[in-house]
Each structure stands twice: as C-alpha cells, then as structure tokens.
PyMOL Python script that loads the backbone (N, CA, C, O; Angstrom):
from pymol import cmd

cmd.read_pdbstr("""\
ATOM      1  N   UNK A   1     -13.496  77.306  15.397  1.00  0.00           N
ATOM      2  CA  UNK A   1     -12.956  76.359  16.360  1.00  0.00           C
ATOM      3  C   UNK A   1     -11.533  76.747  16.769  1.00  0.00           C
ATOM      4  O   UNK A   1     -11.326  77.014  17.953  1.00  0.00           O
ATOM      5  N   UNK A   2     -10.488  76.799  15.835  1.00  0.00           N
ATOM      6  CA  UNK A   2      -9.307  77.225  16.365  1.00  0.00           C
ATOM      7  C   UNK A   2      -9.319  78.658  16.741  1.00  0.00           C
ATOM      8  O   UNK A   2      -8.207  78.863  17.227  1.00  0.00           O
ATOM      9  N   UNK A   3     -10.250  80.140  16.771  1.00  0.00           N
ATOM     10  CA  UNK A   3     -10.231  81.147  16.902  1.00  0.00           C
ATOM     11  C   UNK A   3     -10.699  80.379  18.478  1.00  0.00           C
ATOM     12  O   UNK A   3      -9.782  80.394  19.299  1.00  0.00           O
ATOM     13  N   UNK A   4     -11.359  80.051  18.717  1.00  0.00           N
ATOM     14  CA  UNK A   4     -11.997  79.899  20.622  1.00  0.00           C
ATOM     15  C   UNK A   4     -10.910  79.161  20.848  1.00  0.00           C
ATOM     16  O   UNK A   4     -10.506  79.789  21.827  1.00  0.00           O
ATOM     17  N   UNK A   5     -10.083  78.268  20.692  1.00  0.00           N
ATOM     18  CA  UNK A   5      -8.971  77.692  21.163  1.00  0.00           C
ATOM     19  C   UNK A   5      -7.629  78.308  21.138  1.00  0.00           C
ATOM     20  O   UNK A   5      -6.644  77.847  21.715  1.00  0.00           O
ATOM     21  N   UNK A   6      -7.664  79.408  20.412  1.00  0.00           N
ATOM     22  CA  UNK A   6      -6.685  80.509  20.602  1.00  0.00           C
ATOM     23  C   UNK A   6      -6.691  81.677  21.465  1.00  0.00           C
ATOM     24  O   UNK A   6      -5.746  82.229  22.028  1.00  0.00           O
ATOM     25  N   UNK A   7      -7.976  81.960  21.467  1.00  0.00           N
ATOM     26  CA  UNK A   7      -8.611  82.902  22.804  1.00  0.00           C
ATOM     27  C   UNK A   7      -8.835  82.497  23.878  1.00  0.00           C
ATOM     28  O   UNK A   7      -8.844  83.299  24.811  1.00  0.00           O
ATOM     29  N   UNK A   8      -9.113  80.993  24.124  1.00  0.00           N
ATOM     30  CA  UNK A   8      -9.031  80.484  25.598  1.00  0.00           C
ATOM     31  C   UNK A   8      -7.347  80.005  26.300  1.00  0.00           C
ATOM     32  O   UNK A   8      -6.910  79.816  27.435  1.00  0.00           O
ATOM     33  N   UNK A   9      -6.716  79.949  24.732  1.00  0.00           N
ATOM     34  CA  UNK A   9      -5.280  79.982  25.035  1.00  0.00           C
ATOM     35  C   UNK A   9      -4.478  81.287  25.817  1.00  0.00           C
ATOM     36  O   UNK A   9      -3.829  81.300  26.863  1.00  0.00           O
ATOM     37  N   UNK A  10      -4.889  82.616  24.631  1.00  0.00           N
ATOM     38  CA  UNK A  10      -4.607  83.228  25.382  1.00  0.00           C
ATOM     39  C   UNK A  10      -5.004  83.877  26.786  1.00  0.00           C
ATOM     40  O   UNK A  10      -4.110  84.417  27.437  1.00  0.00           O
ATOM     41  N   UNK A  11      -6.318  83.845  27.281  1.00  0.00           N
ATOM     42  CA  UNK A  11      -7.015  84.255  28.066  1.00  0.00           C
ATOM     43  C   UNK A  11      -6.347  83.203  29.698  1.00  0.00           C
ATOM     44  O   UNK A  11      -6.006  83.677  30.781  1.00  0.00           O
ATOM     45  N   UNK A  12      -6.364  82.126  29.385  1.00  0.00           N
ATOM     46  CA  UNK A  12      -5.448  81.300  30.424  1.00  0.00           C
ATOM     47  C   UNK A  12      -3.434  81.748  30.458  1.00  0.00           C
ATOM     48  O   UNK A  12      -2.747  81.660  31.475  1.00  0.00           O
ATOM     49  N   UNK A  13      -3.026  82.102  29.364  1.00  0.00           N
ATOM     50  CA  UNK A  13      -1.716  82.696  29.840  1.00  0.00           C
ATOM     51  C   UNK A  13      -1.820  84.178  30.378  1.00  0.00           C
ATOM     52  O   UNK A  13      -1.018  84.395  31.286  1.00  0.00           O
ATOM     53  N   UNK A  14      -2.600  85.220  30.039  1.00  0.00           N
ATOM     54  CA  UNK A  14      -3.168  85.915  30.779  1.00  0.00           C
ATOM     55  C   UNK A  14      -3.339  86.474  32.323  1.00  0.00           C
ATOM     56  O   UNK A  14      -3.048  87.463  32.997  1.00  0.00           O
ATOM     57  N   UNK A  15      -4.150  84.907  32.472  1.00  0.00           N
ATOM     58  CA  UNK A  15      -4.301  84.723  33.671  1.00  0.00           C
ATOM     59  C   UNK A  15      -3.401  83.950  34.340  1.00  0.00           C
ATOM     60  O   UNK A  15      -3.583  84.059  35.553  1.00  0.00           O
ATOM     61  N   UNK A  16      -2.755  83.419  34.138  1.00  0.00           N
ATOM     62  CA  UNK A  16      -1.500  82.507  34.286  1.00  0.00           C
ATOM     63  C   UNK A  16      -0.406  83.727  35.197  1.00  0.00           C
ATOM     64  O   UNK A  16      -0.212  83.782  36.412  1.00  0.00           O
ATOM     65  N   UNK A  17       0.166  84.607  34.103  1.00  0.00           N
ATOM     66  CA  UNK A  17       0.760  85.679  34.305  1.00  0.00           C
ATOM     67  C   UNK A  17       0.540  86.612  35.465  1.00  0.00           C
ATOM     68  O   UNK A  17       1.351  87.440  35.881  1.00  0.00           O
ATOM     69  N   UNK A  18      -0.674  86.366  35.934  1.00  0.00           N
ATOM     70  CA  UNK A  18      -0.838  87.308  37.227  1.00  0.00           C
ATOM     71  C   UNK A  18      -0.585  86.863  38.553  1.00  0.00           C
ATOM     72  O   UNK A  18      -0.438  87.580  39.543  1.00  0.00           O
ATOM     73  N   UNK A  19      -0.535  85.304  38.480  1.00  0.00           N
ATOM     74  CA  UNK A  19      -0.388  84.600  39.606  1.00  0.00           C
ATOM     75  C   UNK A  19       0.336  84.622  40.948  1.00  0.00           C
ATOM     76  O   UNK A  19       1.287  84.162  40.316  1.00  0.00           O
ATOM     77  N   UNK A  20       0.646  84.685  41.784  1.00  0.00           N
ATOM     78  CA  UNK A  20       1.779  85.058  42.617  1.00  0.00           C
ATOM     79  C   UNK A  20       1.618  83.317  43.744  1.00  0.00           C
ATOM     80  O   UNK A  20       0.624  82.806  44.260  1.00  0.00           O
ATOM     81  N   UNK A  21       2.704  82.995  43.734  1.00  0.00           N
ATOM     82  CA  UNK A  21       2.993  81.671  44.418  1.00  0.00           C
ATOM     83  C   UNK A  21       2.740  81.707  46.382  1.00  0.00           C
ATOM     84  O   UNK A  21       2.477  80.857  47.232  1.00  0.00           O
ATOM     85  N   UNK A  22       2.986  83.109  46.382  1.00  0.00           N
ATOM     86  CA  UNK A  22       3.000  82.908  48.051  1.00  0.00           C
ATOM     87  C   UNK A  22       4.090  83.066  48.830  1.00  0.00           C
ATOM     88  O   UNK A  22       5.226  83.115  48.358  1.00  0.00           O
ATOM     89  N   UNK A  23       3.794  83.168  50.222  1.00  0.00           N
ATOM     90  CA  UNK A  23       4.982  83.573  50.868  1.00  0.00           C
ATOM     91  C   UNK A  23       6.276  82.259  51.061  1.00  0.00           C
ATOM     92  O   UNK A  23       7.467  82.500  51.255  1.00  0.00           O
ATOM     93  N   UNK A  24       5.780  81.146  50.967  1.00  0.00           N
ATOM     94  CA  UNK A  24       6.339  79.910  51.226  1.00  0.00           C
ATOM     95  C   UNK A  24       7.823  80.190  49.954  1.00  0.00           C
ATOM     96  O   UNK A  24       9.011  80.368  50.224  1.00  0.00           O
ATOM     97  N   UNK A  25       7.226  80.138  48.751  1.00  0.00           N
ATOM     98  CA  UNK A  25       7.864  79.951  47.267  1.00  0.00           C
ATOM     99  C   UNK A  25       9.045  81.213  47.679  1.00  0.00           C
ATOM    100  O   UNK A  25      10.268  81.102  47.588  1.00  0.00           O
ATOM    101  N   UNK A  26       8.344  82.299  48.103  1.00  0.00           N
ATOM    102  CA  UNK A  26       9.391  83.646  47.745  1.00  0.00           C
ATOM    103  C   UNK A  26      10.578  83.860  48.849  1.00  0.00           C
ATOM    104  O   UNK A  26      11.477  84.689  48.707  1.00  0.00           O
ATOM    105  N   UNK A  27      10.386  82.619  50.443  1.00  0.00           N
ATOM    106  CA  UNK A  27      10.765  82.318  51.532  1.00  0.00           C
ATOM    107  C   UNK A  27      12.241  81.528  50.902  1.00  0.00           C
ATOM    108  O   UNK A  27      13.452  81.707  51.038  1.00  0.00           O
ATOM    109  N   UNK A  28      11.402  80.617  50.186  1.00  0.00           N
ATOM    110  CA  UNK A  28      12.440  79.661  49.388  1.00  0.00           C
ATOM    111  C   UNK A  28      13.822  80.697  48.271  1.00  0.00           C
ATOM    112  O   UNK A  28      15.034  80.606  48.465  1.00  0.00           O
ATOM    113  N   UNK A  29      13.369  81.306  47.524  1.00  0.00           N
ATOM    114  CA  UNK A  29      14.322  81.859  46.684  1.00  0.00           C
ATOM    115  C   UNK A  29      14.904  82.890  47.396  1.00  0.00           C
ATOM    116  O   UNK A  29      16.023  83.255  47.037  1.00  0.00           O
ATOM    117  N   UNK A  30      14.151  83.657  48.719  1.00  0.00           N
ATOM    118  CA  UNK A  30      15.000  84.011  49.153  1.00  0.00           C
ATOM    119  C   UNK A  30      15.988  83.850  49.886  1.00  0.00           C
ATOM    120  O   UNK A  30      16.841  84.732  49.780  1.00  0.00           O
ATOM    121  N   UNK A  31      16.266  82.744  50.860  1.00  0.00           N
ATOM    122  CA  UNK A  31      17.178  81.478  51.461  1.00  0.00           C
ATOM    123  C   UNK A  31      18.165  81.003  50.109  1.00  0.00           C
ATOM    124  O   UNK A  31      19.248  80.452  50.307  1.00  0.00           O
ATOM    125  N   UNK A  32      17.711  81.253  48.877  1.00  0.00           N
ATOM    126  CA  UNK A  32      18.271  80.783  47.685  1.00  0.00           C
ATOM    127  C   UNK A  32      19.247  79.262  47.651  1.00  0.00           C
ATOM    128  O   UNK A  32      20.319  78.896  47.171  1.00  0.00           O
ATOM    129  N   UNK A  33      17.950  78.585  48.612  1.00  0.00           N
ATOM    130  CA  UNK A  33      17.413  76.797  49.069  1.00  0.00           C
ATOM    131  C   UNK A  33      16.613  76.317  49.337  1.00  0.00           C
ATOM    132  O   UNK A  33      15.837  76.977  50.029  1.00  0.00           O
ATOM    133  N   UNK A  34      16.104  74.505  48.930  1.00  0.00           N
ATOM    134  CA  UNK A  34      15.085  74.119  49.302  1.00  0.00           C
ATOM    135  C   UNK A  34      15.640  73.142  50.602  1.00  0.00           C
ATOM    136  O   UNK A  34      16.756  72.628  50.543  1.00  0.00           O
ATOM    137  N   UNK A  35      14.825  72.966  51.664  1.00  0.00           N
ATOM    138  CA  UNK A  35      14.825  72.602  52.598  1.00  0.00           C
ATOM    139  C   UNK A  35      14.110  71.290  52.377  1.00  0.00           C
ATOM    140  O   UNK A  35      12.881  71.353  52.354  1.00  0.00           O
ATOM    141  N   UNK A  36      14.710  70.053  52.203  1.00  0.00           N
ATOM    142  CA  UNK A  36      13.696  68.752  52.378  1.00  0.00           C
ATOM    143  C   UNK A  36      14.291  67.637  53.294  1.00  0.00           C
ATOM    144  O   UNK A  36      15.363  67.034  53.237  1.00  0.00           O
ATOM    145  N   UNK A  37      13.309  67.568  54.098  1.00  0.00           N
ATOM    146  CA  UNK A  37      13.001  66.634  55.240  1.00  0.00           C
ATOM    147  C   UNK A  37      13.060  65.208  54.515  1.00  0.00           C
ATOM    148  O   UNK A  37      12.487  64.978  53.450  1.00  0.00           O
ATOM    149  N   UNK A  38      13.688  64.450  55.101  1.00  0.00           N
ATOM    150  CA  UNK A  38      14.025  63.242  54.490  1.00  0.00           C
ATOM    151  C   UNK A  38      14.262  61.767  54.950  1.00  0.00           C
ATOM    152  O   UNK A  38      15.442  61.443  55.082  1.00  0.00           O
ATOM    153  N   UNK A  39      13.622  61.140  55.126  1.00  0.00           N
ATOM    154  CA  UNK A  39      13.939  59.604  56.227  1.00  0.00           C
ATOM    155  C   UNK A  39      14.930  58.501  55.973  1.00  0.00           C
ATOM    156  O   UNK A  39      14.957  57.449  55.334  1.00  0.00           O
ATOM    157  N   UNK A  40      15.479  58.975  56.504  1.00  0.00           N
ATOM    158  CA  UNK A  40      16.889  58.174  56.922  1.00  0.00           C
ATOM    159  C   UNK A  40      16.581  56.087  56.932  1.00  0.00           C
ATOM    160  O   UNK A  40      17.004  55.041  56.438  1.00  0.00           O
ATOM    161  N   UNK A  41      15.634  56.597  57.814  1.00  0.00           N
ATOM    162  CA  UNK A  41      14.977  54.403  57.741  1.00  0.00           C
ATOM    163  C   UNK A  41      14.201  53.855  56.618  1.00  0.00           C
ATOM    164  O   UNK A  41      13.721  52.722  56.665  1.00  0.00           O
ATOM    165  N   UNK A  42      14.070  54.651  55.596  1.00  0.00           N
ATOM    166  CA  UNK A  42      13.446  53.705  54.502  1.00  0.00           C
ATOM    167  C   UNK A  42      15.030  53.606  52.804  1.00  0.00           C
ATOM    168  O   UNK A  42      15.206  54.503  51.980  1.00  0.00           O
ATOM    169  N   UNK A  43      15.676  52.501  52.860  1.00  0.00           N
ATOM    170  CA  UNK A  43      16.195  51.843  52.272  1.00  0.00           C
ATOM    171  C   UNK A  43      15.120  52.526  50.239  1.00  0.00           C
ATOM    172  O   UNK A  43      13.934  52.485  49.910  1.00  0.00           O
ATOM    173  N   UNK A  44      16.101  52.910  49.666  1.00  0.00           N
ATOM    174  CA  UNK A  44      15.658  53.531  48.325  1.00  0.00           C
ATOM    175  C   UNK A  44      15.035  55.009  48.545  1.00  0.00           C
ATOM    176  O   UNK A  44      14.981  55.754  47.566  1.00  0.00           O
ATOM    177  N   UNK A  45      14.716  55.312  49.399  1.00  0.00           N
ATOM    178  CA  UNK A  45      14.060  56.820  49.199  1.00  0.00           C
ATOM    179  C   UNK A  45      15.119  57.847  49.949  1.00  0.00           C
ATOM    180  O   UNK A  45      15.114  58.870  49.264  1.00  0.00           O
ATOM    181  N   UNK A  46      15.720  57.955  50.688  1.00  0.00           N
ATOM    182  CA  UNK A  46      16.785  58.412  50.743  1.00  0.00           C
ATOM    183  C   UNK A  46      17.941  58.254  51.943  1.00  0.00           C
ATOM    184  O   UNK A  46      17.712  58.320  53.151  1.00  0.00           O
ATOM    185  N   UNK A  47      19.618  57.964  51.127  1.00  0.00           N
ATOM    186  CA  UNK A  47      20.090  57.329  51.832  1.00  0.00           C
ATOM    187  C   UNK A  47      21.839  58.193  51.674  1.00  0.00           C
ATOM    188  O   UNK A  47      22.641  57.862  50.802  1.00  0.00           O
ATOM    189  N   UNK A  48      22.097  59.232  52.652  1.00  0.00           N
ATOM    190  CA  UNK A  48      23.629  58.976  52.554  1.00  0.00           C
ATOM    191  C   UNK A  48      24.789  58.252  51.832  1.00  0.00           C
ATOM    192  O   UNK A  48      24.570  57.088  51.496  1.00  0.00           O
ATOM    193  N   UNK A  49      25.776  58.693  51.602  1.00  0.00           N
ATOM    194  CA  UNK A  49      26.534  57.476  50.982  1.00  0.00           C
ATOM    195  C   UNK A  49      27.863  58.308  51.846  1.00  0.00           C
ATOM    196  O   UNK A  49      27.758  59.441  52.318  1.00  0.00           O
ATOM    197  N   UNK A  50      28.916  57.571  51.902  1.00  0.00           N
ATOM    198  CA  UNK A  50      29.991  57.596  53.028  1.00  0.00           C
ATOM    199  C   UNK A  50      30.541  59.280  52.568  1.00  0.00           C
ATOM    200  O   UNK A  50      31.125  59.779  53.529  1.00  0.00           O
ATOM    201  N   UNK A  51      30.502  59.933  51.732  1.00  0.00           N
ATOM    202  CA  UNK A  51      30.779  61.350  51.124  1.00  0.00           C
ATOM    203  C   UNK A  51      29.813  61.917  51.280  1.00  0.00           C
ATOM    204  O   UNK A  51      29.919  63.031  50.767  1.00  0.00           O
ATOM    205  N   UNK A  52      28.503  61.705  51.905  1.00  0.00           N
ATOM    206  CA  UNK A  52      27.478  62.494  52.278  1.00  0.00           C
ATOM    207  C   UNK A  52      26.446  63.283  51.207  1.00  0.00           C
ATOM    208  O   UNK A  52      25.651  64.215  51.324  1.00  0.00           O
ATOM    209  N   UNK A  53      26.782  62.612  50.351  1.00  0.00           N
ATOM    210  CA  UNK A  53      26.029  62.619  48.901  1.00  0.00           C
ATOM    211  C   UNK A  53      24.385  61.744  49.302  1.00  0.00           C
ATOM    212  O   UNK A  53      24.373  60.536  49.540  1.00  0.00           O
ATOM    213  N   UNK A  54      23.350  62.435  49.311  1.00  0.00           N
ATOM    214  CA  UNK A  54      22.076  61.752  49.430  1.00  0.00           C
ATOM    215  C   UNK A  54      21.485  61.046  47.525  1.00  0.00           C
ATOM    216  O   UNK A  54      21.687  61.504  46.400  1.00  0.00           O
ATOM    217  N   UNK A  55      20.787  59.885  47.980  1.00  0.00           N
ATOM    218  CA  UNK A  55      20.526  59.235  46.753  1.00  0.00           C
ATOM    219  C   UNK A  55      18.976  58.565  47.366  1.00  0.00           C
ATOM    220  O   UNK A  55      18.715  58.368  48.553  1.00  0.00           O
ATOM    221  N   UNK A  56      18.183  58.327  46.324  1.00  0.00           N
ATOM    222  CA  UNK A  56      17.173  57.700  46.253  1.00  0.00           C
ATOM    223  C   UNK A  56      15.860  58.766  45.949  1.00  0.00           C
ATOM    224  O   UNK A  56      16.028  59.985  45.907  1.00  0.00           O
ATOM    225  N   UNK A  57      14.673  58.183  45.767  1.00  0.00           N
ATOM    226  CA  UNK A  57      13.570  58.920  45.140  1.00  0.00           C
ATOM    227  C   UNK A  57      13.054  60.579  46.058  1.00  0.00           C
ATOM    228  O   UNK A  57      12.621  61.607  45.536  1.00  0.00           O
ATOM    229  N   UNK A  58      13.247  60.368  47.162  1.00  0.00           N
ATOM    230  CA  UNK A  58      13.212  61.482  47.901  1.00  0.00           C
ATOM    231  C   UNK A  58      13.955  62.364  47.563  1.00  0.00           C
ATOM    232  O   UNK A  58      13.388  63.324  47.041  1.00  0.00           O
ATOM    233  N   UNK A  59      15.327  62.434  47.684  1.00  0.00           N
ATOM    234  CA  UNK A  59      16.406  63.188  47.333  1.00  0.00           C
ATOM    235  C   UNK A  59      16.156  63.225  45.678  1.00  0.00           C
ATOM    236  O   UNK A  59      16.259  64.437  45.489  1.00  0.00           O
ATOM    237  N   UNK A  60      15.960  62.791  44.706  1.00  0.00           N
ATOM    238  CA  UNK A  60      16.169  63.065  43.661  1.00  0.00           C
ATOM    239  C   UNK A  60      14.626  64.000  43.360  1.00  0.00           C
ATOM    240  O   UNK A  60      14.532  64.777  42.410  1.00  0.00           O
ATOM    241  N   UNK A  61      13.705  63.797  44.165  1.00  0.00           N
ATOM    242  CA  UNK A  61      13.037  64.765  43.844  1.00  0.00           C
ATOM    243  C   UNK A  61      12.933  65.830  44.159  1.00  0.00           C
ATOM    244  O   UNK A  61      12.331  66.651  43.467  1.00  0.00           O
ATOM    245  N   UNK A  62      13.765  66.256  45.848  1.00  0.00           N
ATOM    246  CA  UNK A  62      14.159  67.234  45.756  1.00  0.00           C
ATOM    247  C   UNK A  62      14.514  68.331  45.140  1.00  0.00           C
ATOM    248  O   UNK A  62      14.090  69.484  45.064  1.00  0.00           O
ATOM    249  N   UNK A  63      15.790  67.441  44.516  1.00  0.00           N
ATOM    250  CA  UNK A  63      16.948  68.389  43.665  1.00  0.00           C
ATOM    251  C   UNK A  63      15.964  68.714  42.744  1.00  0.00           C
ATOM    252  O   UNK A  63      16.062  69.811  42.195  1.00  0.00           O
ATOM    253  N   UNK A  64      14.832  67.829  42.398  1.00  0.00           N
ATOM    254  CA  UNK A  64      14.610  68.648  40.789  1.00  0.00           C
ATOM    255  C   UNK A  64      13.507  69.970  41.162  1.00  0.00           C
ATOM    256  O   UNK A  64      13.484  70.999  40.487  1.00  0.00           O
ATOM    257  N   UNK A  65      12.781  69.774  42.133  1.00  0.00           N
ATOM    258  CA  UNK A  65      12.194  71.094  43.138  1.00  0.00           C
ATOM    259  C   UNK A  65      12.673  72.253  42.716  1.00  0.00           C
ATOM    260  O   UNK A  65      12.174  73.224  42.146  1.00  0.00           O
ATOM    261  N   UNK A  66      14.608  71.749  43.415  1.00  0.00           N
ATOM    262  CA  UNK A  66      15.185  72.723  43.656  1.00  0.00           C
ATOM    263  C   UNK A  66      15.744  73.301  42.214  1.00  0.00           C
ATOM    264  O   UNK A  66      15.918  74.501  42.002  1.00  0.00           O
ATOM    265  N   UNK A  67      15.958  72.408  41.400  1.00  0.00           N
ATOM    266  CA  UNK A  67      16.012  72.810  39.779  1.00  0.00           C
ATOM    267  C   UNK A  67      15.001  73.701  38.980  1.00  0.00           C
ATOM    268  O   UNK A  67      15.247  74.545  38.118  1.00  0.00           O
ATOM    269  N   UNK A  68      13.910  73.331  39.445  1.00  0.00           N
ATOM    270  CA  UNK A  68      12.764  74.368  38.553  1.00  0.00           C
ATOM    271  C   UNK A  68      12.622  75.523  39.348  1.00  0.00           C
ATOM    272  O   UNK A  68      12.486  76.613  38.793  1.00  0.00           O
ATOM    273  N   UNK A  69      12.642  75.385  41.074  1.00  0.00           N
ATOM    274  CA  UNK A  69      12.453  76.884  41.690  1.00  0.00           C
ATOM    275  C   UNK A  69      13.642  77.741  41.330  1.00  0.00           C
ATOM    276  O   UNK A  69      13.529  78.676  40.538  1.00  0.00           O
ATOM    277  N   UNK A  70      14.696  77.446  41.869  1.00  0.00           N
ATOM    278  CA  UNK A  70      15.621  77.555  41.885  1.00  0.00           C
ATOM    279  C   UNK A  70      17.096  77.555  40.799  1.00  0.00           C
ATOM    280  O   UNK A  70      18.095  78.256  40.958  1.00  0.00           O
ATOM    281  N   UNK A  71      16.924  76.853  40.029  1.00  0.00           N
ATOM    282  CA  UNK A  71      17.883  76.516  39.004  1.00  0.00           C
ATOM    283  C   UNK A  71      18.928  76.177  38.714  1.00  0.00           C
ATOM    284  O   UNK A  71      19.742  76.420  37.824  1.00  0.00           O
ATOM    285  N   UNK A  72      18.833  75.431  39.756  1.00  0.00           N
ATOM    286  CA  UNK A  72      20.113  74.681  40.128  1.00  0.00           C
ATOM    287  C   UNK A  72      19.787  73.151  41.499  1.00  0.00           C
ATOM    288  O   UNK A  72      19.387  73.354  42.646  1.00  0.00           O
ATOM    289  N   UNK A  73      20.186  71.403  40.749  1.00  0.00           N
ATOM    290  CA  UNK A  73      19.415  70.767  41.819  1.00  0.00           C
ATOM    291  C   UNK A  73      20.620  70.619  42.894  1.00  0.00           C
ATOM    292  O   UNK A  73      20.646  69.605  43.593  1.00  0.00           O
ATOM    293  N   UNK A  74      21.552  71.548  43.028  1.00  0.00           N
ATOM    294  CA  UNK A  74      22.551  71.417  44.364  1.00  0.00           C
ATOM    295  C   UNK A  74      22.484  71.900  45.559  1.00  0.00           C
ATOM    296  O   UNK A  74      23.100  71.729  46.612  1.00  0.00           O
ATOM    297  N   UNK A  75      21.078  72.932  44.978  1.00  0.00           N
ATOM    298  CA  UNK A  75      20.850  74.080  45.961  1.00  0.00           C
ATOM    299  C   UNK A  75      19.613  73.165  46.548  1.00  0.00           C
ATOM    300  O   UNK A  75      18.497  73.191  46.027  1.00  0.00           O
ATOM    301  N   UNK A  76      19.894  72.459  47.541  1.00  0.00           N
ATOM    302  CA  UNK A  76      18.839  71.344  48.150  1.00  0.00           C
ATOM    303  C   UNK A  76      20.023  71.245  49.738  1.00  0.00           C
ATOM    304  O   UNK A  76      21.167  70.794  49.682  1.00  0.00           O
ATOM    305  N   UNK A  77      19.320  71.818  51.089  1.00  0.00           N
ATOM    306  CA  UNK A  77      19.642  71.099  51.754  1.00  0.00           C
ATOM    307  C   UNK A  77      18.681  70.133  52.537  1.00  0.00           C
ATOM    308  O   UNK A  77      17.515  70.308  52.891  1.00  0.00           O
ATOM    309  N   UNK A  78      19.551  69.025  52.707  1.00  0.00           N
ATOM    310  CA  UNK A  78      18.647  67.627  53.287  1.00  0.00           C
ATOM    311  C   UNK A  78      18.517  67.652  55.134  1.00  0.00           C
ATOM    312  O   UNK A  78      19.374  67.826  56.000  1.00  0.00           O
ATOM    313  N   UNK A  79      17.094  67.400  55.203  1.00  0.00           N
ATOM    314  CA  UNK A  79      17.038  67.425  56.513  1.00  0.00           C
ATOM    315  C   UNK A  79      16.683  65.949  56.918  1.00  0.00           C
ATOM    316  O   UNK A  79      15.818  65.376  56.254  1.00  0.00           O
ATOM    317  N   UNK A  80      17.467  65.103  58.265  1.00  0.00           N
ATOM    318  CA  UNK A  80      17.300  63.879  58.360  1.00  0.00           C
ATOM    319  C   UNK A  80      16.020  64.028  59.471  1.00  0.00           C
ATOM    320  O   UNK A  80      15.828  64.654  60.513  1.00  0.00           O
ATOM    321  N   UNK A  81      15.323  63.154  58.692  1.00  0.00           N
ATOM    322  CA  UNK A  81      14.315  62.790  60.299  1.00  0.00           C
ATOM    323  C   UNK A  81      13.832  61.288  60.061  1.00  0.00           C
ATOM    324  O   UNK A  81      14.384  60.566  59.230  1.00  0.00           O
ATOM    325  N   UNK A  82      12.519  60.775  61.026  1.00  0.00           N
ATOM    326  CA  UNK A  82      12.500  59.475  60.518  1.00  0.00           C
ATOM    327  C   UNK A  82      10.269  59.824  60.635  1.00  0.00           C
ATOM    328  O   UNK A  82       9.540  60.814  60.689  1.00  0.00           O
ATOM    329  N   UNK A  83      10.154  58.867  60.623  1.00  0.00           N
ATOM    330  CA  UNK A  83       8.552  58.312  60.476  1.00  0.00           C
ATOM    331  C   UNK A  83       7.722  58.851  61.612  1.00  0.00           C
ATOM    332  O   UNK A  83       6.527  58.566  61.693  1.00  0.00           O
TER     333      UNK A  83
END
""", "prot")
cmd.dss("prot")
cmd.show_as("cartoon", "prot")
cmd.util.cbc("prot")
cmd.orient("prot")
C-alpha cells in the first residue's frame, strides 16, 4: 500500500515537472507584472484610497497572484474599469 502511494507520488511529481504554463504566464514574468482589471463601482472589492493604495478582495487577490508568480505582491499593476 504505501509502495503504490509512493510510486504514484512520485510518478505525478514527475509529471508535474514537465509542465510548461504557456505563453500568457511567461508574458507575465516577462513584463516582471501582473496586470489586473479591477472595478472601481463595487464598494469592498476594490477601492483607491486618497494615496492611491488599492484595497479590497480584488486587489488583495491580485497581489497574492502576483506573490506566487512573481514574488513579490507590489509587482501588481491595477487596471480601473467598471461592469
């Protein structure tokens, strides 16, 4: 039991390892930024603050996007649009 759960372990990092993300992902690190579109008219998901600091669930998921692609969540620029 743990010998097939060690071989399907490794056999999925394996395959894991060969993967390639695409032109989108490698577009991104190479701009070395994520680009997120963001609506200005919904109150909590993302909102300016008078220093131009974005806040709410949109923006914070951004940054963390931009944290795991990237490695760093500053490297996020915000694009305003609406609905």
């Amino acid at each position: 039991m743990i010998r097939t759960l060690l071989a399907g372990l490794v056999l999925a990092l394996a395959v894991a390892g060969g993967a390639h993300a695409g032109p989108t992902l490698d577009a991104i690190k190479a701009r070395g930024s994520l680009r997120c579109a963001v609506n200005v008219g919904l109150q909590g998901f993302a909102t300016p603050d008078s220093q131009g600091r974005w806040s709410g669930i949109d923006a914070d998921f951004c940054r963390a996007l931009a944290a795991a692609i990237l490695g760093d969540p500053a490297k996020v620029e915000f694009r305003p649009t609406n609905t």
